[in-house]
C-alpha positions as CSV (number, residue, x, y, z in Angstrom):
1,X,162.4,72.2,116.4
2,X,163.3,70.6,112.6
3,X,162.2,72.5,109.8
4,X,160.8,69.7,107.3
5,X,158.6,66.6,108.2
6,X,160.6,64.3,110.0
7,X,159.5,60.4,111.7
8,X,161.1,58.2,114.0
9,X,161.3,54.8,113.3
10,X,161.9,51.4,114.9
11,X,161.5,47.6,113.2
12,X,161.5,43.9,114.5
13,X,161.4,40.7,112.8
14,X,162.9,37.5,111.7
15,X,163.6,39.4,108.4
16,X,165.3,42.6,109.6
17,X,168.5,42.6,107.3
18,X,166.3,41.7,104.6
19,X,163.8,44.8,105.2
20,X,167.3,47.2,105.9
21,X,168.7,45.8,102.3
22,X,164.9,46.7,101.0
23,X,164.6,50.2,102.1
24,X,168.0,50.9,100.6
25,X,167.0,49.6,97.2
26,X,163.3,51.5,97.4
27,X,165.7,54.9,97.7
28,X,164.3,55.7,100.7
29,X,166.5,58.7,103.2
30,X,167.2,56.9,106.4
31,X,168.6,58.9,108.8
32,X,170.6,58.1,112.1
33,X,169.8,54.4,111.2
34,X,171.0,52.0,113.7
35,X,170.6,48.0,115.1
36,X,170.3,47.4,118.4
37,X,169.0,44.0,120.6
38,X,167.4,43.4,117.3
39,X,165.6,46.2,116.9
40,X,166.3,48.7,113.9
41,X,165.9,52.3,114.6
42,X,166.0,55.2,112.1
43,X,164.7,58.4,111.1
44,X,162.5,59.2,107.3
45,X,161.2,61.8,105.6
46,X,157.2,61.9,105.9
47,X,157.0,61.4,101.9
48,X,158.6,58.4,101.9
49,X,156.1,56.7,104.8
50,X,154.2,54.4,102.0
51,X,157.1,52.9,100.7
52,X,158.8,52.3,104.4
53,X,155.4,50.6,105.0
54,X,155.2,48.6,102.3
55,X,158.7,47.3,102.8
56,X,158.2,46.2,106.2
57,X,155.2,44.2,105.0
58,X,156.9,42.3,102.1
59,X,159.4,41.2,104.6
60,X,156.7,41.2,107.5
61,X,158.7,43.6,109.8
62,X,156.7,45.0,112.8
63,X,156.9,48.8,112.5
64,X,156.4,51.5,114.7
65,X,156.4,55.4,114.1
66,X,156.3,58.7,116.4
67,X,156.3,62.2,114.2
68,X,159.0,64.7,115.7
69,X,157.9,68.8,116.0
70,X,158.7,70.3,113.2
71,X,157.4,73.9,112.0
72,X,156.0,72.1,108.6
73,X,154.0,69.8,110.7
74,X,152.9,73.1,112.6
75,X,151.8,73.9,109.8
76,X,150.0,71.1,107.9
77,X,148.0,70.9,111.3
78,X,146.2,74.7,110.6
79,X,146.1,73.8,107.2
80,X,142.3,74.2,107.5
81,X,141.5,77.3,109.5
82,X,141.9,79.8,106.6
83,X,141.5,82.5,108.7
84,X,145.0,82.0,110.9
85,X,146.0,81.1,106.9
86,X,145.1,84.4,105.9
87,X,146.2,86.6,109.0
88,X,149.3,85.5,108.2
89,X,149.7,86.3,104.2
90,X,148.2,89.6,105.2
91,X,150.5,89.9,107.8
92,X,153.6,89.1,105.4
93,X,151.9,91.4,103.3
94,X,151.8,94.4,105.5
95,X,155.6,93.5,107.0
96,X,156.4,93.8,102.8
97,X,154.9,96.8,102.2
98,X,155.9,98.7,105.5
99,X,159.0,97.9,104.4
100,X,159.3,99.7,100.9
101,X,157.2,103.0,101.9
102,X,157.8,105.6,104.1
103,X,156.4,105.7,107.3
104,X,158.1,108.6,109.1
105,X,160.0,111.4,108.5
106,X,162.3,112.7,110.8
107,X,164.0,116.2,110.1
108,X,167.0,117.4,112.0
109,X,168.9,120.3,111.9
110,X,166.1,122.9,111.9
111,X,165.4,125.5,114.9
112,X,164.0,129.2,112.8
113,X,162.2,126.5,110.1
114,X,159.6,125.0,111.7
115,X,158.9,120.9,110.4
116,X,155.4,121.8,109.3
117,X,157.2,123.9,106.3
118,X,159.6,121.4,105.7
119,X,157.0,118.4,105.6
120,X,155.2,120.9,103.3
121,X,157.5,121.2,101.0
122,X,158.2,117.8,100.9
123,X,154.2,116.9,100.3
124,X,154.7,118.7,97.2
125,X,157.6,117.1,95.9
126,X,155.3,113.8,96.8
127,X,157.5,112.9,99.6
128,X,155.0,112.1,102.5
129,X,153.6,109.0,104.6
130,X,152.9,106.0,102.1
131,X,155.0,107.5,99.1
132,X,157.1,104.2,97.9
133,X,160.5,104.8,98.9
134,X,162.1,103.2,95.4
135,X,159.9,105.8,93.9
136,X,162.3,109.2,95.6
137,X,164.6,110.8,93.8
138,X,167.0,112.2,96.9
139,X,169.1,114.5,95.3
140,X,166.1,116.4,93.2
141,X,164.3,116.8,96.8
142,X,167.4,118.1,98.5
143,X,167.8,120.7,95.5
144,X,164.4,121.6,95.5
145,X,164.0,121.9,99.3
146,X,167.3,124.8,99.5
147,X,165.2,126.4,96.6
148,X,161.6,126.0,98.2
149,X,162.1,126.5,101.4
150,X,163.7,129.9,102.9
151,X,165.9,129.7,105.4
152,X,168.0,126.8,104.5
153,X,171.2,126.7,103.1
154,X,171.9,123.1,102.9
155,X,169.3,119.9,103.2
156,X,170.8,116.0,102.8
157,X,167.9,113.0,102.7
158,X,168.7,109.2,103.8
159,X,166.8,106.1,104.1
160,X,167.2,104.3,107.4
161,X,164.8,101.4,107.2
162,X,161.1,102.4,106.5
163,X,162.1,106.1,107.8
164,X,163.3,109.2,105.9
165,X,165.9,111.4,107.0
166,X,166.2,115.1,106.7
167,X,169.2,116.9,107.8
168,X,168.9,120.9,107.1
169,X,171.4,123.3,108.2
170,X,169.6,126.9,108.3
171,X,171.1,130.4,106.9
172,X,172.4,133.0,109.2
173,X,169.6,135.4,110.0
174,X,170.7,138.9,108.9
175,X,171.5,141.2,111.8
176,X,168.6,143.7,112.8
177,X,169.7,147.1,111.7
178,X,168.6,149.6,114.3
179,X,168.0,152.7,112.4
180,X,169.8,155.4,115.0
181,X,170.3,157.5,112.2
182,X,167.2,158.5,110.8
183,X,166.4,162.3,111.8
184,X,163.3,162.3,113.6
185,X,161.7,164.5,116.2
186,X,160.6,163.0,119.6
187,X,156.8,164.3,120.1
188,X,154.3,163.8,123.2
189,X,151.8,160.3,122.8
190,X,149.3,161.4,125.4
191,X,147.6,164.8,126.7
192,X,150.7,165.2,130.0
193,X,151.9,166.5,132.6
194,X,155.8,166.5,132.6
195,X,157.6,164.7,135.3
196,X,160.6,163.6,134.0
197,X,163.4,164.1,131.5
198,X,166.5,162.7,129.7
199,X,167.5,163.9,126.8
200,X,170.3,161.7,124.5
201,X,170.0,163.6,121.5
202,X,168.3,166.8,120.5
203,X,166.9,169.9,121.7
204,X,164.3,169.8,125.0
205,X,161.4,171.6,124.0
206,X,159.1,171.4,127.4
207,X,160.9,171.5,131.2
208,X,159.3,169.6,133.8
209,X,156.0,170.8,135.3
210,X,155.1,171.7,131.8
211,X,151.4,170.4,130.7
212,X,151.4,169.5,127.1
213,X,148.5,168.3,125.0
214,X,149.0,165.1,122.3
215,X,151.3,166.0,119.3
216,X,153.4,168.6,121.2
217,X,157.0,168.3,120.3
218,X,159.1,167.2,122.8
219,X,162.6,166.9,121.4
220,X,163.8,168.9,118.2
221,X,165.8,166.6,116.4
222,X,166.5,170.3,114.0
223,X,168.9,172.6,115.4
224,X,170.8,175.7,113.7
225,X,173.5,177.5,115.1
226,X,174.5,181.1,115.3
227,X,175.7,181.0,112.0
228,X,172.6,179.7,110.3
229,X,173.6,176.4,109.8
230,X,171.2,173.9,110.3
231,X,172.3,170.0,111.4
232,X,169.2,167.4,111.6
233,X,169.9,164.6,114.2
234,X,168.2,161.6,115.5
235,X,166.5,162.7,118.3
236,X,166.0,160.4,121.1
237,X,165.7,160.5,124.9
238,X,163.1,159.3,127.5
239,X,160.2,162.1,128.7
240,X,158.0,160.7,131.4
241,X,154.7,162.5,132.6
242,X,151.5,162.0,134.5
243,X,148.6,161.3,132.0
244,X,145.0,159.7,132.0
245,X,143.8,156.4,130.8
246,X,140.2,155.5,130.5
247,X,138.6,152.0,130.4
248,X,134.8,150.6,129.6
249,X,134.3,147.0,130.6
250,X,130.8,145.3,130.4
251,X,129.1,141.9,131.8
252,X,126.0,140.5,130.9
253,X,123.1,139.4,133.8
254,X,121.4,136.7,131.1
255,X,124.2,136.3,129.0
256,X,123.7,133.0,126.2
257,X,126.2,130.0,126.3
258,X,126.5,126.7,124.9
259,X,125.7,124.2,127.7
260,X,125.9,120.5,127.0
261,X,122.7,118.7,126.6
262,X,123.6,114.6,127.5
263,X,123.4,113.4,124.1
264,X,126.6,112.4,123.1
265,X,128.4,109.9,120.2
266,X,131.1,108.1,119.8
267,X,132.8,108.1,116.3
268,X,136.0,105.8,115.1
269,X,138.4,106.0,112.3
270,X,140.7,103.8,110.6
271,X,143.8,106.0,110.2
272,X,146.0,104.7,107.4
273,X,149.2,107.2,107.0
274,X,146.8,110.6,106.5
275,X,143.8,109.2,105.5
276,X,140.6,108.5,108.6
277,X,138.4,105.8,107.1
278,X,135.1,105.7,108.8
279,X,134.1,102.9,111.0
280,X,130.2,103.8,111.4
281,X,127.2,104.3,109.7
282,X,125.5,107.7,109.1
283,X,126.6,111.2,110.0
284,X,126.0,113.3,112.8
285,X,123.4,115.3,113.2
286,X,124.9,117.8,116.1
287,X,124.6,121.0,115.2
288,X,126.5,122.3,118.0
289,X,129.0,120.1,119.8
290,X,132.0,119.5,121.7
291,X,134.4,116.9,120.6
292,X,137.2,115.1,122.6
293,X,139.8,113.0,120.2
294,X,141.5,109.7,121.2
295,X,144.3,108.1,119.2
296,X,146.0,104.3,119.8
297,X,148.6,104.1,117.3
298,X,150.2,100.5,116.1
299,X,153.4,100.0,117.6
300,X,155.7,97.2,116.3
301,X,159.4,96.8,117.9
302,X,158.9,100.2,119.7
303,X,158.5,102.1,116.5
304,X,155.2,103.8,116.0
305,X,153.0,103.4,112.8
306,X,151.1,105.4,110.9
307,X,148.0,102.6,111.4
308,X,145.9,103.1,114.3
309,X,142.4,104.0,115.9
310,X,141.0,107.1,116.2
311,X,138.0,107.5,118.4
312,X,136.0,110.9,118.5
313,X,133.8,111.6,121.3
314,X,131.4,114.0,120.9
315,X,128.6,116.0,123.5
316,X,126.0,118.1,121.7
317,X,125.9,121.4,123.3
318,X,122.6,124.1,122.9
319,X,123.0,127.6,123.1
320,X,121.2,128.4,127.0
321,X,120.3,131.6,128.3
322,X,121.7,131.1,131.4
323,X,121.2,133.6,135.1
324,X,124.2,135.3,136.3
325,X,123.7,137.1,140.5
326,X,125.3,140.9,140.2
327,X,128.2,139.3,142.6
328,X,129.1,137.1,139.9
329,X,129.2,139.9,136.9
330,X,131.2,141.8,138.9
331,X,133.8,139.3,139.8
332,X,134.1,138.7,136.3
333,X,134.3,142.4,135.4
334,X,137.2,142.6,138.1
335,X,139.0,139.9,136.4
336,X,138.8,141.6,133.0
337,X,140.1,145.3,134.9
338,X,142.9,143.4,136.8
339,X,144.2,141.9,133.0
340,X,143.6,145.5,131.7
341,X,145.8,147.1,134.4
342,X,148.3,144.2,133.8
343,X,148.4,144.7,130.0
344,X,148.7,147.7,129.3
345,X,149.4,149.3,132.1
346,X,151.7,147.3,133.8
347,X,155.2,149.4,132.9
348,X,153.1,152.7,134.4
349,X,153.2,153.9,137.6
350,X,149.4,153.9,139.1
351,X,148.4,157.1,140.8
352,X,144.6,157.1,141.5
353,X,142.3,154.1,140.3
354,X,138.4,155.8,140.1
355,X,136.1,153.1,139.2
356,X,131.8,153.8,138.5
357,X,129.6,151.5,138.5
358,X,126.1,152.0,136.4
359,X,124.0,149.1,135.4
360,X,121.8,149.6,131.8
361,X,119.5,147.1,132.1
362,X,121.0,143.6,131.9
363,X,124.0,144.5,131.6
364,X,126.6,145.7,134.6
365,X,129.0,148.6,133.3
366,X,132.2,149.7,135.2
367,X,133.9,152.8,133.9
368,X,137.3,152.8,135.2
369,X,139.8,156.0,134.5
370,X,143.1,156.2,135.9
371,X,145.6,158.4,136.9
372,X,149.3,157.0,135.8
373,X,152.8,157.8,135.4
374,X,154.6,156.7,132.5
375,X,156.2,157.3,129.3
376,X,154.8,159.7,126.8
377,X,157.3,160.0,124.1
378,X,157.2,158.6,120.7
379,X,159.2,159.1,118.2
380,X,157.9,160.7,114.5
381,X,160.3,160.6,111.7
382,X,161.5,164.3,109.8
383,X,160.8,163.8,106.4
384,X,162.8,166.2,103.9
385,X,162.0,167.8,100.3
């Protein structure tokens, strides 16, 4: 395909040298010009038809003319439907603009600093979608973001295309200090039964078999010697015991959820970078509802931009009384004593379950209380004058 306006030519006549001789004088471009069985053949520029045509009838050539492909010809063809006209100066527009703001940032580096702090950050240094990339000052943003941010140690920013790069490299987290050396006394967490015991540090207060109620010291992290000397030590070790643990868990009969009613929307948004421009009329007047979110994002070269539809669906839900059987309570109510047991007591040993059931009107009441085996030890720090 040629880029500019191009025609093919061809003349005959009793006059032909004359009309070659013309065309040459009238300035006219001939191109690829050539005689053959009498017959001239050439190729001109569009602008100069008139004066080829005028030419050939002062010397009364016969002329003939066929218009090659060209993308200017393309062109002149649509020069009337404005609205191809205008898709594409919008479209030139929008390539223009892409290309001088930023449409993603990428950060890399980071694993303790999540990207939501970092993009943070950034927002405030107005470094976000749309922010016109001429406009960043690179080396301000990377000082600012070591100063802004905590945990980073270094950051570097790059341009690559319409994209912003971020390349962090985070601090060394600070080792945890286990403090082994505080003096502290190891004293019983629940009303027990000693079952078990191993002692690392300290002086055993209670042997095995012992009952002792909440707050009984267990280990003496205080000892003195014959000679009056007292030493204070960290006292640590693991007493185990047989203890019991109560639980309450209720379930309504006519208990009130929100049940969708069949009216339901449809909303859509034009999102431009961070910003959802409506595209509908009115508000909605739910005042309960469940929404569902949709997103088709513009894609161009396999890169994703921040331009795209958003469409929210939404179902209007009412708040229902609704009719539960006593089987179906008490399935839930198991479900809630089998997470309980799993929870919190899942690093116990189980004994006995006893489980009651009592109903109080419309609601179903289970009163669980178990018989476990487990650790009752906690450490309480010795504070001195």
């Amino acid at each position: 395909m040629k880029l500019r306006r191009r025609l093919k030519v061809t003349a005959q006549g009793k006059e032909l040298y004359k009309f070659i001789n013309g065309i040459r004088s009238e300035g006219i471009v001939c191109l690829d010009q050539y005689v053959r069985h009498d017959v001239f053949h050439g190729e001109i520029y569009r602008r100069d038809l008139k004066k080829f045509r005028k030419t050939a009838e002062k010397f009364d050539v016969e002329l003939r003319e066929a218009e090659f492909v060209s993308a200017m010809g393309i062109m002149w063809g649509y020069r009337k439907r404005i609205g191809i006209i205008l898709g594409i100066i919008a479209a030139s527009l929008a390539c223009l603009w892409f290309s001088q703001t930023v449409v993603n940032i990428e950060i890399q580096g980071n694993s303790a600093v999540s990207d939501d702090v970092i993009l943070s950050a950034l927002s405030q240094l107005n470094v976000r979608q749309g922010t016109f990339i001429k406009g960043i000052d690179m080396h301000y943003c990377e000082h600012e973001l070591q100063i802004r941010v905590d945990g980073i140690a270094w950051a570097a920013m790059r341009r690559t295309g319409n994209r912003i790069v971020v390349q962090v490299t985070e601090t060394e987290p600070k080792p945890k200090m286990l403090l082994k050396r505080v003096p502290c006394n190891v004293v019983s967490a629940k009303d027990a039964e000693i079952t078990e015991v191993n002692v690392c540090d300290g002086m055993l207060m209670h042997k095995v078999g012992d009952y002792v109620p909440k707050g009984t010291l267990l280990i003496n992290g205080v000892a003195e010697d014959d000679t009056g000397h007292m030493t204070i030590h960290h006292a640590f070790g693991s007493i185990k015991g047989i203890y019991t643990e109560t639980a309450e868990f209720r379930g309504e009969l006519h208990p009130q959820t929100y049940i969708p009613t069949g009216r339901k929307k449809t909303e859509r948004f034009l999102r431009l970078f961070n910003v959802d421009i409506p595209l509908f009329f009115g508000k909605n007047s739910f005042e309960n509802a469940e929404t569902e979110t949709h997103e088709r994002m513009v894609s161009l070269f396999g890169k994703r931009l921040p331009v795209g539809i958003i469409s929210r669906k939404c179902s209007e839900t009412a708040l229902t009384e609704t009719e539960l059987s006593e089987e179906e309570v008490d399935k839930e109510l198991m479900k809630k004593m089998y997470l309980f047991e799993k929870n919190f007591l899942g690093e116990c040993r189980l004994i006995k379950r006893d489980v009651k059931r009592d109903k109080d009107g419309d609601i179903l009441v289970f009163r669980a209380e178990y018989r476990v085996e487990g650790e009752i030890g906690e450490e309480r720090e010795i504070f001195m004058k």
